[in-house]
Rosetta silent file (secondary structure, phi, psi, omega in degrees, C-alpha in Angstrom):
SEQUENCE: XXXXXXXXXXXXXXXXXXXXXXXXXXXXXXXXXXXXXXXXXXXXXXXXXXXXXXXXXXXXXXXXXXXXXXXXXXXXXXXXXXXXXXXXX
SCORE:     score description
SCORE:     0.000 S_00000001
   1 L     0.000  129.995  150.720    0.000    0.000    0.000 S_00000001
   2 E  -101.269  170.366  177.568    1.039    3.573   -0.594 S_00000001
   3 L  -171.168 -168.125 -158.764    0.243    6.822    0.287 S_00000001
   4 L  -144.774  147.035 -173.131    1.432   10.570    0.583 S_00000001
   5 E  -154.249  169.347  165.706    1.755   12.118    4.400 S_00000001
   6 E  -101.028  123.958  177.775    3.518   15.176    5.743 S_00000001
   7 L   -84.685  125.333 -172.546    6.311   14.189    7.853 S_00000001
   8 E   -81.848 -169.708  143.285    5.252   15.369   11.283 S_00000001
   9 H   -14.476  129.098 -173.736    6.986   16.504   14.884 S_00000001
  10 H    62.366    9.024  168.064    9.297   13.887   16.237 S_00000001
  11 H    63.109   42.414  170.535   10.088   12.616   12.890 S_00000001
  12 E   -97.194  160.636  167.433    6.902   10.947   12.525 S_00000001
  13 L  -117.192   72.151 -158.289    4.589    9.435   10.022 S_00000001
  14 L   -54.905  140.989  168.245    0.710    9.114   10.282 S_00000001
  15 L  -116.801  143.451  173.978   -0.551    6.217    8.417 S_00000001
  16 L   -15.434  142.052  137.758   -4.474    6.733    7.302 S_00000001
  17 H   -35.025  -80.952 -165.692   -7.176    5.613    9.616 S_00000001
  18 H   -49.625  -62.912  178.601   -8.855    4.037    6.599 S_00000001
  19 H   -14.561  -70.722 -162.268   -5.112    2.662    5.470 S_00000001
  20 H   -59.178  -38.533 -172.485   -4.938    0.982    8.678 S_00000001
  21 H   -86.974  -42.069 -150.008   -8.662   -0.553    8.930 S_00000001
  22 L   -92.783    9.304 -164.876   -8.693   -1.497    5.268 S_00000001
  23 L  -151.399  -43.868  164.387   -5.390   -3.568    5.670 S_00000001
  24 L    93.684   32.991 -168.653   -6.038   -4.881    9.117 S_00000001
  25 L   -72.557  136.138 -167.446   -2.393   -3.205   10.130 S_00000001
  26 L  -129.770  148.371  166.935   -2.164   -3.941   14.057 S_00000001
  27 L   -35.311  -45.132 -130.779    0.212   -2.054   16.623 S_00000001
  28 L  -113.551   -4.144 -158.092    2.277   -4.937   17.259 S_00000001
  29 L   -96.151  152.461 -172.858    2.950   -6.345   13.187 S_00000001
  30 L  -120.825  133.856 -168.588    6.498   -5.298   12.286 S_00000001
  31 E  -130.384  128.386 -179.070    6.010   -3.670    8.746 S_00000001
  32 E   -59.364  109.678 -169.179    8.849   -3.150    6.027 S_00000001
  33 E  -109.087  128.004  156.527    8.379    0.977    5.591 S_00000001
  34 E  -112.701   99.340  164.208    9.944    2.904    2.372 S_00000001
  35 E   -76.981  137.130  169.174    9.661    6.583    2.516 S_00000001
  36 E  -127.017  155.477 -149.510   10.985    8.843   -0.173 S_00000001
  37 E  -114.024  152.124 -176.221   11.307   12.268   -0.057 S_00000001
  38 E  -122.152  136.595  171.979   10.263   14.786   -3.032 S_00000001
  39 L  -141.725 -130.652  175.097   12.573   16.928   -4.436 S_00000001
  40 L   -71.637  -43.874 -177.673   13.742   17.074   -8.467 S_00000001
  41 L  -123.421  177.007 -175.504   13.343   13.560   -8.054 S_00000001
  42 E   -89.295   98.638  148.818   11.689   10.917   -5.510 S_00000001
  43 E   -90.651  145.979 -170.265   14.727    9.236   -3.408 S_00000001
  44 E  -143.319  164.391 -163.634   13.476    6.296   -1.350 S_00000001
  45 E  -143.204  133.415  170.594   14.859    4.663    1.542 S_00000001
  46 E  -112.615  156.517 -170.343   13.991    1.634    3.460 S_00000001
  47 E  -170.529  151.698  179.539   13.948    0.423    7.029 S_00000001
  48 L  -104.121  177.767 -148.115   11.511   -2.124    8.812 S_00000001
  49 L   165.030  137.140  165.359    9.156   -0.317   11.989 S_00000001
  50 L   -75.821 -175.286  175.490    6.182   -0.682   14.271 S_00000001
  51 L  -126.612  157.029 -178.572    3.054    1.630   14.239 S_00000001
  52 L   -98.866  174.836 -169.618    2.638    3.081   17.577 S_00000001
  53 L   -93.412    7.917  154.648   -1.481    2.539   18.901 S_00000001
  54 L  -106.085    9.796  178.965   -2.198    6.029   17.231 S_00000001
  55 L    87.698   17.499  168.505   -0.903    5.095   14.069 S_00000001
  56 L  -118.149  176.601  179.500    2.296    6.706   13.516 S_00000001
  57 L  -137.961  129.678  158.757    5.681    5.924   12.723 S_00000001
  58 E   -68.110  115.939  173.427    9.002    6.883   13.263 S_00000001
  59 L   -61.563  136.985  164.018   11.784    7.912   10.499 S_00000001
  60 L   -77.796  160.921 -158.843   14.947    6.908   11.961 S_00000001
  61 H   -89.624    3.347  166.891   17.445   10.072   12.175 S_00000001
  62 H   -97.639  -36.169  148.206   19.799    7.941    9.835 S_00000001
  63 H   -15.519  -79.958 -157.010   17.126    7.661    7.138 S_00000001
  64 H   -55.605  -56.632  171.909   15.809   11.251    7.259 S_00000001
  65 H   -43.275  -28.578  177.311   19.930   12.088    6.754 S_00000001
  66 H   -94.854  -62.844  177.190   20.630    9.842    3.443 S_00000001
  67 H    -7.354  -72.393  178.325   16.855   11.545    2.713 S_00000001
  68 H  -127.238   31.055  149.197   18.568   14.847    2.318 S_00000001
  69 H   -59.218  -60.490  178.665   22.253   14.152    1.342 S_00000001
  70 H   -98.876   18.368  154.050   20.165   13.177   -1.973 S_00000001
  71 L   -66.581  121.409  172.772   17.472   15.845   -2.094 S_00000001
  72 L   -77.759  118.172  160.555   17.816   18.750   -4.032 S_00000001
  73 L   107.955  -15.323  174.889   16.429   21.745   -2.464 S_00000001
  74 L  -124.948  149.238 -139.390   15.565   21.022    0.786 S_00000001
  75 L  -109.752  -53.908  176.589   17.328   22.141    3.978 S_00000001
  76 L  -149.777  163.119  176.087   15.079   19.784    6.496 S_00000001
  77 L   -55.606  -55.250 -165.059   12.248   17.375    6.195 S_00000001
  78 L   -36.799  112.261 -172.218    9.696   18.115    9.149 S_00000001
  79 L    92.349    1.235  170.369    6.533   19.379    6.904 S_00000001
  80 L   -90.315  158.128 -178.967    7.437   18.028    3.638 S_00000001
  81 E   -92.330  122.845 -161.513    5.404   15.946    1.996 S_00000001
  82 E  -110.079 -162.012 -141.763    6.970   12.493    2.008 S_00000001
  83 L  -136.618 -165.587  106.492    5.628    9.240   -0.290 S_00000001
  84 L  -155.850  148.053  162.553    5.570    5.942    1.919 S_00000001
  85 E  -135.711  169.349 -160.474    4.974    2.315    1.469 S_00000001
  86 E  -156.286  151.452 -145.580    4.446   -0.556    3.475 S_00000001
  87 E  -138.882  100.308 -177.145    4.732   -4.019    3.540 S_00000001
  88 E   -74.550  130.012 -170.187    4.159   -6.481    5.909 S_00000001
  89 L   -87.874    0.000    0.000    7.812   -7.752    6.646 S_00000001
């Protein structure tokens, strides 16, 4: 499944209500997450991650750094809009 999110506060990621219900994604399932970052182009980066029992997720701070070592144009993430997909790992 994909989708498009704003990476929030705390280097988080909400995933959809509806995402979540519609997939049957549980707190506890360890899920293979690739975010990519938009710039001139889409760079994407992978790492596996829990959902927390509101539904977000945490970028790790070595991610969000290879994020925008290959992003053109952007200074820091927090409020960008980033891509992600998920996987059950």
């Amino acid at each position: 499944m994909e989708f498009q999110t704003t990476l929030q506060r705390g280097n988080r990621v909400q995933v959809p209500k509806l995402v979540r219900w519609k997939f049957k994604l549980e707190s506890d399932q360890v899920l293979k997450v690739t975010v990519g970052a938009r710039g001139m182009i889409v760079v994407w980066e992978t790492y596996y991650a829990c959902m927390d029992k509101s539904g977000r997720i945490t970028v790790p701070k070595m991610i969000q750094n290879e994020l925008l070592k290959r992003t053109i144009r952007l200074s820091r993430l927090i409020g960008t809009i980033v891509h992600v997909r998920l996987a059950p790992a």
